[in-house]
C-alpha positions in Angstrom: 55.6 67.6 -12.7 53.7 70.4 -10.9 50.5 69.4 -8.8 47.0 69.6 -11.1 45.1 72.0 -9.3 41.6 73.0 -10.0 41.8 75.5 -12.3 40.5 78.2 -10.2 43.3 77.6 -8.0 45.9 77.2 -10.7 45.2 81.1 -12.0 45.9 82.1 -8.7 48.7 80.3 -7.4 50.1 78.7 -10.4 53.3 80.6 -11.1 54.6 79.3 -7.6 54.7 76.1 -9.1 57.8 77.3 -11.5 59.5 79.2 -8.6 62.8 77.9 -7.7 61.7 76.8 -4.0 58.7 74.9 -5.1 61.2 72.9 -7.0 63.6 72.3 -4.1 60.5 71.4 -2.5 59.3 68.5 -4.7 63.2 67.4 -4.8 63.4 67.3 -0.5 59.9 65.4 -0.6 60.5 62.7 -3.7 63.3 61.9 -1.8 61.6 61.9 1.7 58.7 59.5 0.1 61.6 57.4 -1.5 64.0 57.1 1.9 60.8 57.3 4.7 56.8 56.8 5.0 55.5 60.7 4.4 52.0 61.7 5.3 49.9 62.1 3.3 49.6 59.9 0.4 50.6 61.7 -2.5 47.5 61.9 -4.1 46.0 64.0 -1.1 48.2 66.5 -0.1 46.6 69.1 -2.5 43.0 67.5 -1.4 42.0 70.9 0.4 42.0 72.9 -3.2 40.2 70.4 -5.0 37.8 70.3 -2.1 36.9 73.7 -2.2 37.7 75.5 -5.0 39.0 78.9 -4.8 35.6 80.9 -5.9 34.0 78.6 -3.1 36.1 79.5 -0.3 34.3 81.7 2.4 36.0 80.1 5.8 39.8 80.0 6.0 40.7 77.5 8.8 44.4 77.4 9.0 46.1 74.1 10.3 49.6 73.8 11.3 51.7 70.3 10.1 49.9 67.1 9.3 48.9 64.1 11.6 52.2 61.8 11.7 50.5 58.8 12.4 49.4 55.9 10.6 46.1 56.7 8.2 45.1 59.9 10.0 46.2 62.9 7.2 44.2 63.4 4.3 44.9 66.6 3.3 42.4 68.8 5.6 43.4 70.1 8.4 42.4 68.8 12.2 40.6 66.3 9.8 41.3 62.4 10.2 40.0 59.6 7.3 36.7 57.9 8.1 37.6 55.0 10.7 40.3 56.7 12.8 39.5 57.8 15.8 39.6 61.4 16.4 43.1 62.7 17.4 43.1 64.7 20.6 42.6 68.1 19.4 39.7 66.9 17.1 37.8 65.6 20.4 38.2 68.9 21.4 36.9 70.6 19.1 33.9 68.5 19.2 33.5 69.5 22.7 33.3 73.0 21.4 31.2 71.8 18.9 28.8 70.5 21.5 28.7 73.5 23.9 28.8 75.9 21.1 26.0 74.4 19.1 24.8 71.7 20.8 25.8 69.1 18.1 26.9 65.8 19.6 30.3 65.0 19.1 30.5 62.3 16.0 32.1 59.3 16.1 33.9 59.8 13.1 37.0 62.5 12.6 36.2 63.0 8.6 35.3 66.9 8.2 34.9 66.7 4.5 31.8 68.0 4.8 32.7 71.3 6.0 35.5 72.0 3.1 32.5 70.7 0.4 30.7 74.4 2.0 33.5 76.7 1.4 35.7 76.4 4.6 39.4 75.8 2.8 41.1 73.7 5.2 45.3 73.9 5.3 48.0 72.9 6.9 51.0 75.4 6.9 53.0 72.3 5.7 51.4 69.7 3.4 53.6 66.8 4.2 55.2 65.2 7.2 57.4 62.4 7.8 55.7 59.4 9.5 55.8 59.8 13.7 58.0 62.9 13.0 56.4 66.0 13.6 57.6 69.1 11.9 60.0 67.1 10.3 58.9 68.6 7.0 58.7 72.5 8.0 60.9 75.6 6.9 61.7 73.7 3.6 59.4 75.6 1.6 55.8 74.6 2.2 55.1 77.8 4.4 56.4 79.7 0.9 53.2 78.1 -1.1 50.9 78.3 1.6 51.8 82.0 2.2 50.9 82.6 -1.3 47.4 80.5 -0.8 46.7 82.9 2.5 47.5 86.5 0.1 45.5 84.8 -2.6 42.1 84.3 -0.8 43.0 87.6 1.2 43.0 89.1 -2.7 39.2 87.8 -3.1 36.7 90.7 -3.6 34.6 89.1 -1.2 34.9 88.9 2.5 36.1 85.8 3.8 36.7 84.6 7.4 39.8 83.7 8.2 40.3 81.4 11.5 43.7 81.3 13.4 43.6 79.3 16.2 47.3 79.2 18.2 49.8 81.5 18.4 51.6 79.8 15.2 48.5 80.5 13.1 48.0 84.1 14.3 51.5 85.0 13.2 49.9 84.6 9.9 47.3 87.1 10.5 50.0 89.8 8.8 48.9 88.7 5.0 45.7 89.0 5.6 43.5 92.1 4.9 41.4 92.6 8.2 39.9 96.0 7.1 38.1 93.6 4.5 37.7 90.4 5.8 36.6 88.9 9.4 39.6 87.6 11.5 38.4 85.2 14.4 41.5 84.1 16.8 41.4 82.4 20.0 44.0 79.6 21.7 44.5 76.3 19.4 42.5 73.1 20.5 45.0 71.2 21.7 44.8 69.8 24.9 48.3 71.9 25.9 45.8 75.3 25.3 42.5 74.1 24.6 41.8 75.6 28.8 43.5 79.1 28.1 40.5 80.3 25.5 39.4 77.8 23.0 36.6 76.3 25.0 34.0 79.0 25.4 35.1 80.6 22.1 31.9 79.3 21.1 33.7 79.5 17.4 31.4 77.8 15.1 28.2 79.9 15.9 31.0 83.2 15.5 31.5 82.1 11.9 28.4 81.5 11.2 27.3 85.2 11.9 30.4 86.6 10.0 29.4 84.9 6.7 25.2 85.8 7.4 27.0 89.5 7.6 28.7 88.8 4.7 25.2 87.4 2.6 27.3 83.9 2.7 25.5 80.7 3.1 26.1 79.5 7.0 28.4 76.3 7.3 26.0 73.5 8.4 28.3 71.5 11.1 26.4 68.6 11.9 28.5 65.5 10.6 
């Protein structure tokens, strides 16, 4: 049965649904979720389109595969369900968050609040098995999500697109730059994090990029 999307998203990105590959897909994770644990639940892995519908989206934060461990993914990417402690590149974007802003790094790793003001936050692949990372990629996820990235590329209206690692940047290709704004530096991650995410100063950068584009700002306090 094919994922109930909100129907904003579903005029957009329906048809990929029917496609061949989204059914291989659904067959290679049924019987992942029947044989192992797979991250997340079922019920969240489209939470990021429910979240923020497609007319909302103004922030494009692309993620790469889901948390593997137990409880983290929920559907948003870098995001981890209230009660789990922050995974490592979450703490460092909170350091960011803290030198860019001056907002004191939560205690909490739930960023719901920033996909509720128009920041759509995906993974490149929605499902992982559990402790296995990447265990889930090149099996058709990057297919669907390709299609997500050309459809809010299609918007009329400027969006900012954020691409943070060199896996994320190779995205940057489906994107229309000469429209929207395209904001890349290195991924949080503690393996990078040194080499040009801190001092990005990234969340005050988005913030001008949608006043320029007459968007409400994206109030990161959580």
């Amino acid at each position: 049965m094919p994922p109930q999307l909100p129907a904003s998203w579903n005029a957009v990105i329906g048809e990929e649904f029917n496609k061949p590959y989204f059914n291989n897909l659904e067959t290679f994770v049924a019987g992942e979720r029947a044989a192992h644990q797979v991250f997340p639940p079922e019920e969240d892995v489209f939470s990021a389109f429910h979240l923020t519908p497609y007319e909302s989206v103004s922030v494009f934060l692309l993620g790469q595969d889901p948390y593997h461990d137990d409880g983290q993914a929920h559907g948003l990417c870098f995001s981890v369900r209230p009660g789990i402690k922050p995974p490592p590149s979450l703490a460092n974007m909170y350091k960011e968050l803290h030198s860019d802003l001056g907002i004191a790094p939560p205690k909490h790793g739930f960023l719901e609040s920033w996909a509720k003001q128009g920041m759509l936050m995906l993974n490149a692949v929605l499902t992982v098995r559990a402790h296995t990372p990447n265990s889930h990629k090149d099996r058709g996820w990057e297919t669907f999500t390709d299609a997500v990235i050309r459809a809010v590329s299609a918007k009329p209206d400027p969006v900012v697109f954020v691409l943070w690692g060199a896996y994320a940047q190779k995205k940057e290709k489906l994107v229309d730059a000469a429209r929207h704004t395209v904001i890349k530096t290195a991924h949080p991650s503690p393996l990078s994090a040194r080499n040009g995410f801190f001092g990005s100063k990234p969340y005050s950068t988005i913030n001008e990029a949608l006043k320029k584009n007459g968007k409400p700002e994206i109030n990161w306090s959580l």
